[in-house]
One Martini backbone bead per residue (centre of mass of N, CA, C, O) as a GRO file, in nm:
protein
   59
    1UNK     BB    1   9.927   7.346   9.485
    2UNK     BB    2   9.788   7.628   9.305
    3UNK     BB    3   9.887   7.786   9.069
    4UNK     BB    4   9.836   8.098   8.971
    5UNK     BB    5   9.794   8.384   8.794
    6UNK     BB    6   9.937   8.706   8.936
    7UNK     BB    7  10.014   8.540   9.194
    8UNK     BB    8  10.097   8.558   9.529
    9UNK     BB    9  10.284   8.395   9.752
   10UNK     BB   10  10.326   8.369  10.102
   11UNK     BB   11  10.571   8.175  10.303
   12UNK     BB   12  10.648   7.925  10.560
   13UNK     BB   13  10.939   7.741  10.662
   14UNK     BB   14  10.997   7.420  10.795
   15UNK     BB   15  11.160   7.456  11.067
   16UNK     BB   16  11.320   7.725  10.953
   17UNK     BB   17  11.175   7.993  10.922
   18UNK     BB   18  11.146   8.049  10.638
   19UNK     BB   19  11.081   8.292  10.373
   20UNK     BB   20  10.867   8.376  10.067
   21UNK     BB   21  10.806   8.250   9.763
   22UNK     BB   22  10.605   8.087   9.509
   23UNK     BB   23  10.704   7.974   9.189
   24UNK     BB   24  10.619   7.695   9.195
   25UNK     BB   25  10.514   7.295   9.061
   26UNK     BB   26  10.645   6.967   9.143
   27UNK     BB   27  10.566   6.636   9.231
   28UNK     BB   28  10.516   6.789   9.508
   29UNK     BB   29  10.661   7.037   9.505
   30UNK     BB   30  10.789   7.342   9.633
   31UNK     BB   31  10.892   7.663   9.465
   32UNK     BB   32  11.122   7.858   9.659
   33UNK     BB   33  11.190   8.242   9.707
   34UNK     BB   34  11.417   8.343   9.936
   35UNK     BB   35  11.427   8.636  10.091
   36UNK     BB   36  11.771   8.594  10.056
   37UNK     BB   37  11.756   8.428   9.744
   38UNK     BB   38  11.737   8.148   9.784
   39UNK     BB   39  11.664   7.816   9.633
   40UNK     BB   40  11.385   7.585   9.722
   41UNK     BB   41  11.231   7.279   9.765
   42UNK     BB   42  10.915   7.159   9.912
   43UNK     BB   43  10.690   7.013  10.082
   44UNK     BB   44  10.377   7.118  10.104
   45UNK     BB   45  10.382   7.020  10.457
   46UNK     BB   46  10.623   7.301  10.519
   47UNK     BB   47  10.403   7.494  10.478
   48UNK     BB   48  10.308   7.828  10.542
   49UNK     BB   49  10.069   8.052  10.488
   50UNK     BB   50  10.057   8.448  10.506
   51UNK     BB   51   9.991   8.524  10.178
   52UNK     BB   52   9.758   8.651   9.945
   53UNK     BB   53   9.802   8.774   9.611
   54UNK     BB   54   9.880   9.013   9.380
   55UNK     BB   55  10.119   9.087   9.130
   56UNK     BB   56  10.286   9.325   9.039
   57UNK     BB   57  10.307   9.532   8.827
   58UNK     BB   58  10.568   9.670   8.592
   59UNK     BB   59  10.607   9.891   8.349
   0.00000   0.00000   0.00000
C-alpha cells in the first residue's frame, strides 16, 4: 500500500475490527493511528479499507 501525499485512508482491522487512519508504512507493515489514539503497525493482509479521500487541511 502506497501512501500518496494529502491522501486520508482509513482502515478497518481483523480481529480487532478496530477502525483507524494509515498514516505511514514500512517493511510491509502499515502504521495505524488508532480512533481510540493508540498506535500499532499491521501487514497489510489484516486491514480492509474503508474510504479514501483528501486530507483536510486547517489553517
Amino acid at each position: 500500500m502506497k501512501l500518496e501525499d494529502k491522501k486520508k485512508i482509513v482502515v478497518q482491522v481483523y480481529p480487532g475490527r478496530k477502525f483507524g487512519t494509515v498514516i505511514g508504512s514500512n517493511g510491509g507493515l502499515i502504521g495505524i493511528l488508532l480512533n481510540s489514539g493508540e498506535y500499532i503497525d499491521v501487514p497489510q493482509e489484516r486491514l480492509r479499507i474503508v474510504s479514501e479521500g483528501e486530507e483536510e487541511v486547517n489553517e
